[in-house]
N, CA, C and O of each residue as an XYZ file, in Angstrom:
548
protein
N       7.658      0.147      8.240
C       6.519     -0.481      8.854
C       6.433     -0.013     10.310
O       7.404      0.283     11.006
N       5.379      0.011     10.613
C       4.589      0.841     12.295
C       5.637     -0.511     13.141
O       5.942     -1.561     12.576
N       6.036     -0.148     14.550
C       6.549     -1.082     15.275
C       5.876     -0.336     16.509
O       5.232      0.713     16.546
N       6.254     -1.259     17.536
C       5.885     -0.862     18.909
C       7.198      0.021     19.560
O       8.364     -0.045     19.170
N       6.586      0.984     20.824
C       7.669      1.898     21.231
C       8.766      0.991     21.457
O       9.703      1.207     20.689
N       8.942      0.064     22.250
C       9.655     -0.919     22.782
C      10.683     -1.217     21.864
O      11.906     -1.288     21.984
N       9.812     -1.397     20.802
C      10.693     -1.859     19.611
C      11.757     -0.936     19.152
O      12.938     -1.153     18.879
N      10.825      0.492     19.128
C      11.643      1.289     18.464
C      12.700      2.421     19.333
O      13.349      3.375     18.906
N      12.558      1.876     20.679
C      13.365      2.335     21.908
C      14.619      1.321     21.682
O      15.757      1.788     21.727
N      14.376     -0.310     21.397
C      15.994     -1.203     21.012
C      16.491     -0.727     20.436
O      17.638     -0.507     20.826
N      15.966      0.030     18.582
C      16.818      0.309     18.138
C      18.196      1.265     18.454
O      19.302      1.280     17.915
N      17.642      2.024     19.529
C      18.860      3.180     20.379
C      19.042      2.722     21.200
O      19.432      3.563     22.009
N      19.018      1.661     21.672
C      19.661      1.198     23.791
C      20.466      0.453     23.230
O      20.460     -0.626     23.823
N      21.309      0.456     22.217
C      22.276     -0.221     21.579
C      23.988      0.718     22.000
O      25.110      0.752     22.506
N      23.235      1.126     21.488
C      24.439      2.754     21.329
C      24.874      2.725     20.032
O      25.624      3.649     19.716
N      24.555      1.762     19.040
C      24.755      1.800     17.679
C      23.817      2.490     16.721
O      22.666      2.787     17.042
N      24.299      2.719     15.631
C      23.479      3.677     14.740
C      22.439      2.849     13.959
O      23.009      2.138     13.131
N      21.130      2.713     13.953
C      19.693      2.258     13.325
C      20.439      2.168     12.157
O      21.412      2.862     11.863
N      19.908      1.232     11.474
C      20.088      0.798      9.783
C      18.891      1.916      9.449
O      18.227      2.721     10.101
N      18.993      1.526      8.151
C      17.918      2.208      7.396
C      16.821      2.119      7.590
O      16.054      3.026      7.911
N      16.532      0.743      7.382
C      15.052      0.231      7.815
C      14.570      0.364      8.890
O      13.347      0.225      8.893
N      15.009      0.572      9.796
C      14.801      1.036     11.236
C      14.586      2.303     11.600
O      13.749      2.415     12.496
N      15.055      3.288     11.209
C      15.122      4.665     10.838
C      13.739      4.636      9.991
O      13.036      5.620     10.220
N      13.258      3.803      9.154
C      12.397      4.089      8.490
C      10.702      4.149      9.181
O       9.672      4.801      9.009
N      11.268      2.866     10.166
C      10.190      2.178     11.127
C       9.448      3.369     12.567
O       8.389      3.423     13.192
N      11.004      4.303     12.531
C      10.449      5.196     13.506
C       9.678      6.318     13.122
O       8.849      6.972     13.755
N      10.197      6.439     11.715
C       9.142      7.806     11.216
C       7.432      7.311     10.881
O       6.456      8.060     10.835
N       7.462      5.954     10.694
C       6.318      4.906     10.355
C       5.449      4.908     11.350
O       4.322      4.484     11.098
N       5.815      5.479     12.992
C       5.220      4.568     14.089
C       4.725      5.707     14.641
O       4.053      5.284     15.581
N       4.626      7.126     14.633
C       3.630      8.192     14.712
C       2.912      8.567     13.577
O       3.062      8.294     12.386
N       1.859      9.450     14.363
C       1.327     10.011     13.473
C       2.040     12.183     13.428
O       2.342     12.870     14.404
N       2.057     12.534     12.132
C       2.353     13.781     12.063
C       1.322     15.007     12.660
O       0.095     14.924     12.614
N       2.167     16.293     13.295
C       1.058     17.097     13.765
C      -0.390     17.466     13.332
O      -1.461     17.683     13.898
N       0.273     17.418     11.555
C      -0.783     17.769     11.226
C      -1.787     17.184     10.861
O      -2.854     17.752     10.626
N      -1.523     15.589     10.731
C      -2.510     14.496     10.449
C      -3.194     14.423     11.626
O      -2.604     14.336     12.703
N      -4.838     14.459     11.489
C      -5.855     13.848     12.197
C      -5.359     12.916     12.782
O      -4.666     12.024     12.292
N      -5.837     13.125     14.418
C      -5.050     11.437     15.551
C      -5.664     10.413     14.813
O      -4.983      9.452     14.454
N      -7.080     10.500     14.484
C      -8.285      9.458     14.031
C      -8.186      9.073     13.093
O      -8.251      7.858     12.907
N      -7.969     10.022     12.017
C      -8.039     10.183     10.708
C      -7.728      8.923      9.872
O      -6.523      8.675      9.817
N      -8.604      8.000      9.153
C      -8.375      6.502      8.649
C      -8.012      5.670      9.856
O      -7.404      4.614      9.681
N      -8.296      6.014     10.898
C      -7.859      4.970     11.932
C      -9.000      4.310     12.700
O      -8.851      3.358     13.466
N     -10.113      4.892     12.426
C     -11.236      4.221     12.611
C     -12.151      3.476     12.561
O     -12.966      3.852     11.719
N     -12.608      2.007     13.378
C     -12.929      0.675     12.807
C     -14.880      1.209     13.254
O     -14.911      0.605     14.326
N     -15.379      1.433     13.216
C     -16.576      1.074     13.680
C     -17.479      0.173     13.671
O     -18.396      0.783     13.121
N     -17.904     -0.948     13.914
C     -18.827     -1.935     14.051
C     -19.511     -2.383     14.762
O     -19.235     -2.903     15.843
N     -20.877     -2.206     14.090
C     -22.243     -3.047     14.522
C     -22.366     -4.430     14.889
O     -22.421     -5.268     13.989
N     -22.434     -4.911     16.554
C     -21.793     -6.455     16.112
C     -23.232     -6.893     17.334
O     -23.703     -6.154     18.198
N     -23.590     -8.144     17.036
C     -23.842     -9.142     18.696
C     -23.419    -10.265     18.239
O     -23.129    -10.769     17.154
N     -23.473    -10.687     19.927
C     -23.185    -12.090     19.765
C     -21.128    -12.329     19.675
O     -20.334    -11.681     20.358
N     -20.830    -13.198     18.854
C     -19.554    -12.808     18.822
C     -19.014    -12.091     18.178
O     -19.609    -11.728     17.163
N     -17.407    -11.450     18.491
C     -17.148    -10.169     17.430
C     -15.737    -11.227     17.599
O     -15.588    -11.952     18.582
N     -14.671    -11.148     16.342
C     -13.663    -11.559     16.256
C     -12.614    -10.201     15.491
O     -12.916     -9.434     14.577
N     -11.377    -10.298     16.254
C     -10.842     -9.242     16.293
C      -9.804     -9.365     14.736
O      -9.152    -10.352     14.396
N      -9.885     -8.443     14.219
C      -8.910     -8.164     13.190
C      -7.721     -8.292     12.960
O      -7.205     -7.314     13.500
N      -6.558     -9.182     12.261
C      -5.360     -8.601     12.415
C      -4.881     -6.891     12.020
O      -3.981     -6.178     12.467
N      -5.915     -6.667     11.010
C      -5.814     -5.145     10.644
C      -6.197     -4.014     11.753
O      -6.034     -2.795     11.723
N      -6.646     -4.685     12.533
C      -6.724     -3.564     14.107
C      -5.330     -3.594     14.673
O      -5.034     -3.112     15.766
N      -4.441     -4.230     13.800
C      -3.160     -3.505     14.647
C      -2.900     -2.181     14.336
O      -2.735     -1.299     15.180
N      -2.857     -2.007     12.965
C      -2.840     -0.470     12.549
C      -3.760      0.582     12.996
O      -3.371      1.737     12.826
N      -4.944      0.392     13.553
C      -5.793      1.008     14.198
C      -5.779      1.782     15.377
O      -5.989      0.968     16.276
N      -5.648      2.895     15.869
C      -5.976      3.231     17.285
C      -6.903      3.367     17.880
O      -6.890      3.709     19.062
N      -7.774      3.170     17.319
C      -9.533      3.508     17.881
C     -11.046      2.392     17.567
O     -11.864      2.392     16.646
N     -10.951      1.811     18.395
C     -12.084      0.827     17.590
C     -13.657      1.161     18.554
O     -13.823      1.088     19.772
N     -14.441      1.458     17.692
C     -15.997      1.836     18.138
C     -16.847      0.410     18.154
O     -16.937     -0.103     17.038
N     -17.388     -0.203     19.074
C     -18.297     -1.294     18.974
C     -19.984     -0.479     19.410
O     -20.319      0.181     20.394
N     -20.663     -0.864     18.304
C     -21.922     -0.295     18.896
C     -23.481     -1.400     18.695
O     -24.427     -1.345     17.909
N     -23.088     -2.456     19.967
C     -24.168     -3.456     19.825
C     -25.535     -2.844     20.368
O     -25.613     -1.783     20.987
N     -26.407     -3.527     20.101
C     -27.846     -3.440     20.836
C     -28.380     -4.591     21.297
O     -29.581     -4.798     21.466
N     -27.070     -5.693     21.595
C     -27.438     -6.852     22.388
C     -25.393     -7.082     22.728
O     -24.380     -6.544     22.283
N     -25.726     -8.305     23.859
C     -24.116     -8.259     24.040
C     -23.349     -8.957     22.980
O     -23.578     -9.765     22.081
N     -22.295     -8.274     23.487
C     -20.630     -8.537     22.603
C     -20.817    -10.047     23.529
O     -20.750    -10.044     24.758
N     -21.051    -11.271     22.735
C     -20.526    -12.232     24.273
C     -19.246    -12.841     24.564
O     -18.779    -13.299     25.607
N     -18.785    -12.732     23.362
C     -17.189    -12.658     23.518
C     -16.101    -11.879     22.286
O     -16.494    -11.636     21.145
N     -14.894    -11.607     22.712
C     -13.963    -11.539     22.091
C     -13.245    -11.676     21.369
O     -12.424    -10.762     21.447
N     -12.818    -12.966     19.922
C     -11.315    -13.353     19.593
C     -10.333    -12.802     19.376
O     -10.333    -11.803     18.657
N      -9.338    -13.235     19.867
C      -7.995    -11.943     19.493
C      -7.350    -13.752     18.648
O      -7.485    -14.866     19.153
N      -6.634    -13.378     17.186
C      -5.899    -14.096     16.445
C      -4.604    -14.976     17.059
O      -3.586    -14.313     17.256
N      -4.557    -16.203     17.334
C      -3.353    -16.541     18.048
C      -1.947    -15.824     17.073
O      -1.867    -15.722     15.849
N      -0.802    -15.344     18.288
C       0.070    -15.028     18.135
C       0.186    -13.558     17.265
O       1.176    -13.154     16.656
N      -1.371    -12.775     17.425
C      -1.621    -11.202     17.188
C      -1.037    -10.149     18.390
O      -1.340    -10.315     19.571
N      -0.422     -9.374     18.067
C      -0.459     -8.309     19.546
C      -1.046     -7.235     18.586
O      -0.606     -6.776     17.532
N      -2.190     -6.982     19.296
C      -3.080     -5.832     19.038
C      -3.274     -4.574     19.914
O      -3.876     -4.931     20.926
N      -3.065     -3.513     19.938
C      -2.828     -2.337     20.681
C      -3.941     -1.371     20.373
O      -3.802     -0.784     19.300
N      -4.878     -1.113     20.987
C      -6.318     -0.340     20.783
C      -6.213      0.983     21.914
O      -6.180      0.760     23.124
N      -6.168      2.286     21.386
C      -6.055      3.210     22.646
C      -7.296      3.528     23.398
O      -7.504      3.676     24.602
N      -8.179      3.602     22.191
C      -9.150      3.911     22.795
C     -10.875      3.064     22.282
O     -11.486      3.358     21.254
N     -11.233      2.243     23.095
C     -12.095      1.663     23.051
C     -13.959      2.146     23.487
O     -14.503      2.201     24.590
N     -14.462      2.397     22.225
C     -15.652      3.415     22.763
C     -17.093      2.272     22.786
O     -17.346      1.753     21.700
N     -17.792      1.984     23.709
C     -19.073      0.979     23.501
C     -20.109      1.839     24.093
O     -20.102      2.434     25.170
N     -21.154      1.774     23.011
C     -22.802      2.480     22.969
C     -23.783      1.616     22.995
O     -23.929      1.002     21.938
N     -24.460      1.375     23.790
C     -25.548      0.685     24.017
C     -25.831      0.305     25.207
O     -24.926      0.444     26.030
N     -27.296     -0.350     25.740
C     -27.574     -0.283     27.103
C     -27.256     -2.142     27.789
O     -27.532     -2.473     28.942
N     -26.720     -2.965     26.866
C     -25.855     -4.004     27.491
C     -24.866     -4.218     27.850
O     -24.050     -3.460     27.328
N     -24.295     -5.137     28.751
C     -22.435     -4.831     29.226
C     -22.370     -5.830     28.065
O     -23.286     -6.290     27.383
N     -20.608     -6.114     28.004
C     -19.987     -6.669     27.063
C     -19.436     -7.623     27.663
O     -18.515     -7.347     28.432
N     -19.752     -8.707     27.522
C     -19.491     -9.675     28.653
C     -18.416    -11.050     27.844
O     -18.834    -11.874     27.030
N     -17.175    -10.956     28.305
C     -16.089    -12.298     27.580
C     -15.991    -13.247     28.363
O     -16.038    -13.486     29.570
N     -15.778    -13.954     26.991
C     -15.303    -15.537     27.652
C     -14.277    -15.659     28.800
O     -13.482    -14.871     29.310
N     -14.710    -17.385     29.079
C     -14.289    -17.919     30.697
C     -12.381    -17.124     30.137
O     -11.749    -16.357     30.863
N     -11.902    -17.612     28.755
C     -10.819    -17.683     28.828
C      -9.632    -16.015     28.760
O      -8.412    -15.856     28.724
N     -10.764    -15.129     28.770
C      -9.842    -13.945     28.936
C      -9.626    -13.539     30.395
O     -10.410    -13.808     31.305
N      -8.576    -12.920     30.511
C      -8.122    -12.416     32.255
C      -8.055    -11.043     32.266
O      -7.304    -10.365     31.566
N      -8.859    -10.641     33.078
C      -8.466     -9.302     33.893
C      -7.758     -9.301     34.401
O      -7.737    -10.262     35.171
N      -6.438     -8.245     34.517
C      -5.549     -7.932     35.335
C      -6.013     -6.907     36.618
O      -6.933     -6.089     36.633
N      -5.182     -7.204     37.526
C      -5.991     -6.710     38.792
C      -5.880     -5.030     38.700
O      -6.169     -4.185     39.547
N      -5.694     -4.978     38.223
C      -5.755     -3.433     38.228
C      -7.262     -2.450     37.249
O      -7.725     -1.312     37.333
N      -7.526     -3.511     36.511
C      -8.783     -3.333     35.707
C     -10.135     -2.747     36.620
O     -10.557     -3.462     37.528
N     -10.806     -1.388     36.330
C     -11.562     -0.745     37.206
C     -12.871     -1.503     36.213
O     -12.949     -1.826     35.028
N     -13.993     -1.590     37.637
C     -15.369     -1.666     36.644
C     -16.177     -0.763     36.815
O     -16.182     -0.100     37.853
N     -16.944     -0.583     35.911
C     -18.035      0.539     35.916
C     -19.758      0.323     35.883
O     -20.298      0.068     34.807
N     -20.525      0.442     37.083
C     -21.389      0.007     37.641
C     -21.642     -1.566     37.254
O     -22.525     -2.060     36.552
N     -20.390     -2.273     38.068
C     -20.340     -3.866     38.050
C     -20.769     -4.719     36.402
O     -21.117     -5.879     36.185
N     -20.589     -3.748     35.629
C     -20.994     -4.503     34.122
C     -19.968     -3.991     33.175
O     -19.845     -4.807     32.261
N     -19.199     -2.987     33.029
C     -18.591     -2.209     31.946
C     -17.481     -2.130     32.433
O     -17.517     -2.406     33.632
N     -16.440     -1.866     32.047
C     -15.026     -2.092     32.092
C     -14.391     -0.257     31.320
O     -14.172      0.226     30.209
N     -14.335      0.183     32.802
C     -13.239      1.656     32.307
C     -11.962      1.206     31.926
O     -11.693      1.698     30.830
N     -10.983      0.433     32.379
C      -9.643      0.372     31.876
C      -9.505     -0.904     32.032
O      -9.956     -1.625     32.923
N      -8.817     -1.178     31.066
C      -8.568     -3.017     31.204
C      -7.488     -3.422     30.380
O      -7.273     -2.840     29.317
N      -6.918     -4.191     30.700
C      -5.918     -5.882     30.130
C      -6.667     -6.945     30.118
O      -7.179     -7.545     31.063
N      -6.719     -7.216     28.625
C      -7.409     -8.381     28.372
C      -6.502     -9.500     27.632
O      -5.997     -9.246     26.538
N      -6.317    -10.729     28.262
C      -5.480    -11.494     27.553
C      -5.931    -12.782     26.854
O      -6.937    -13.348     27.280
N      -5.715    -12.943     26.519
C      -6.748    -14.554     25.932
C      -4.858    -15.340     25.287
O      -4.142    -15.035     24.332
N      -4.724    -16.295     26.301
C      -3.409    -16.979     25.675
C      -2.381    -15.818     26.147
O      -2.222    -15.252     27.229
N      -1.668    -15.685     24.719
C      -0.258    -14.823     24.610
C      -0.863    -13.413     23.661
O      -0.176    -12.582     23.068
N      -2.057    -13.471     23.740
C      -2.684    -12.028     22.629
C      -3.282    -11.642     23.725
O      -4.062    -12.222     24.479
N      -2.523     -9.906     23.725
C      -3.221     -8.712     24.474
C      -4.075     -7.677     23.451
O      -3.908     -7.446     22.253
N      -5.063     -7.146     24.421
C      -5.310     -6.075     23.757
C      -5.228     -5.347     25.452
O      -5.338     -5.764     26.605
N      -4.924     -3.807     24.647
C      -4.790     -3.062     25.997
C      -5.609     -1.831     25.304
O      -5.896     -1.643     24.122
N      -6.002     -0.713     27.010
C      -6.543     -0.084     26.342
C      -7.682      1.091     27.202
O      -7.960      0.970     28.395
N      -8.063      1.862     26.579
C      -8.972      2.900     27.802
C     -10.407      2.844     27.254
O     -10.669      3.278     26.133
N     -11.311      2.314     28.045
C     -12.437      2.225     27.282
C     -13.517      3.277     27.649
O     -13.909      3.242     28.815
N     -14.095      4.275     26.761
C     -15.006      5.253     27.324
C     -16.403      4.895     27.139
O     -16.666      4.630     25.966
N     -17.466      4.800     28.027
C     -18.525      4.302     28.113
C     -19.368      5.334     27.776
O     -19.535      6.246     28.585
N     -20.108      5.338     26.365
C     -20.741      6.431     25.832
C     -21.982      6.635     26.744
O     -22.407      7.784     26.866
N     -22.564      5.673     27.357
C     -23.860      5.723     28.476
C     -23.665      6.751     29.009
O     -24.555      7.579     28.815
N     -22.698      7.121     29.732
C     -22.208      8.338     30.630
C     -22.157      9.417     30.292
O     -22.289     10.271     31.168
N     -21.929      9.878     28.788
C     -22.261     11.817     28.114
C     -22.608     12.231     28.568
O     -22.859     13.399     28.271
């Protein structure tokens, strides 16, 4: 099963030798040269109004939102950690979340409505992530 680097960095800051299953977890948690980065990893959806986030977007690296009115909020699943690399939004509204998610200060905005890089937390569920603003091509 896919784990996080973190995860699969414990299994060696041990100095002991990975079980099996662990060994199994690291070959699980890339993708191969020759497999497409994208390839089945792609969520695309048409959404307004609210969008609620998938537990199956953990396996995902790429999620496409393409509203023609706003996203007005977010849900991330209590007690989900969801990891999105690359976050792509098309259309001429910002995506605007609830009171209860936080920007971390390091989060850039893009002409005061759109969000180039961000930490979004809602509770103890992150999503992290680089978001490319298709407006800009």
């Amino acid at each position: 099963m896919k784990q996080s680097k973190e995860t699969i960095r414990g299994y060696f800051q041990t100095g002991d030798k990975p079980k099996q299953a662990e060994y199994y977890d690291t070959w699980d948690s890339f993708w191969h040269k020759d497999e497409s980065q994208f390839e089945h990893r792609i969520v695309n959806t048409a959404v307004s109004g609210s969008y609620d986030v998938d537990v199956a977007l953990a396996s995902k690296w790429r999620l496409a939102l393409t509203g023609a009115t706003d996203i007005t909020f977010i849900n991330v699943p209590t007690g989900d950690l969801i990891k999105i690399i690359e976050l792509e939004i098309s259309g001429d509204h910002p995506i605007v979340f609830n009171d209860t998610v936080l920007f971390d200060a390091d989060s850039d905005l893009y002409d005061g409505t759109k969000w180039n890089r961000y930490t979004i937390s809602v509770e103890s569920d992150m999503i992290r992530g680089f978001i490319k603003n298709l407006n800009t091509v």
